[in-house]
N, C-alpha and C positions, 0 to 999 in steps of 0.2 A: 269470901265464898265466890267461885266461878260458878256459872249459870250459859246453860245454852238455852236460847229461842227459836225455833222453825216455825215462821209464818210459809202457809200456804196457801192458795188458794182453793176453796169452797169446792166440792165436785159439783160439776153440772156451771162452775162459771167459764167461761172461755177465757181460752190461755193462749195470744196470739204471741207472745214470745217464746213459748213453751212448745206451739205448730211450726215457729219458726227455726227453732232447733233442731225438732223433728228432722222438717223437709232439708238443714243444714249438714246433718249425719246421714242421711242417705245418698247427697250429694257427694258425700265424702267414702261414700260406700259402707258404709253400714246397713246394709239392708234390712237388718234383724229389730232394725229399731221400728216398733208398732207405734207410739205414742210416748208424750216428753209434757212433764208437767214442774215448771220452772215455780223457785220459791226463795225465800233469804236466810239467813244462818245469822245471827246475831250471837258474840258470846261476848259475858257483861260479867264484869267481877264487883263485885259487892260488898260493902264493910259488912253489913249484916250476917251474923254468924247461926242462924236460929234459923233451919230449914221450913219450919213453918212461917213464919214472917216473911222469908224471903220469897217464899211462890208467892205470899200475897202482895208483894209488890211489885213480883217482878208480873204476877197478873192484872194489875193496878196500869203498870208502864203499857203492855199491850194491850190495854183496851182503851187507855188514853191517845197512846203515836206510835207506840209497834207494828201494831195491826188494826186494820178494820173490819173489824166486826160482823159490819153486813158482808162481803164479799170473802175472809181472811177466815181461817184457822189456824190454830198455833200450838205448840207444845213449848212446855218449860223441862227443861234437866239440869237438876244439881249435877257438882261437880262429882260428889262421892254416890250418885246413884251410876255414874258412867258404867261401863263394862273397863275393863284393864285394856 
């Protein structure tokens, strides 16, 4: 079973690589860009075949080294909940 993870960071934590892109796409002229909030994509395929088993490990894995916690939030997506 494939699994996606989007850790992100927390609203209200500071994002200086995410200001630093920002101010990198207006340099580049993009003007239109107001604000940039940078994060990671993890996608993990898994023997586990049992959609419920699988969130709970693969919520297991980010709360262990995925993510942290105090500062991170995260979303899990099976592969069959995707859009086509």
């Amino acid at each position: 079973m494939k699994a996606r993870v989007e850790v992100r960071l927390k609203d209200g934590v500071l994002d200086p690589q995410g200001a630093a892109i920002g101010r990198a796409l207006g340099q580049l002229g993009f003007a239109g860009v107001s604000a940039v909030r940078q994060g990671k994509l993890l996608e993990i395929e898994l023997a586990q075949n049992d959609p419920a088993a699988a969130r709970a490990e693969l919520r297991a894995m980010c709360e262990q080294l995925l993510a942290n916690p105090v500062i991170e939030t995260y979303t899990v997506t099976l592969e069959d909940e995707r859009a086509p």
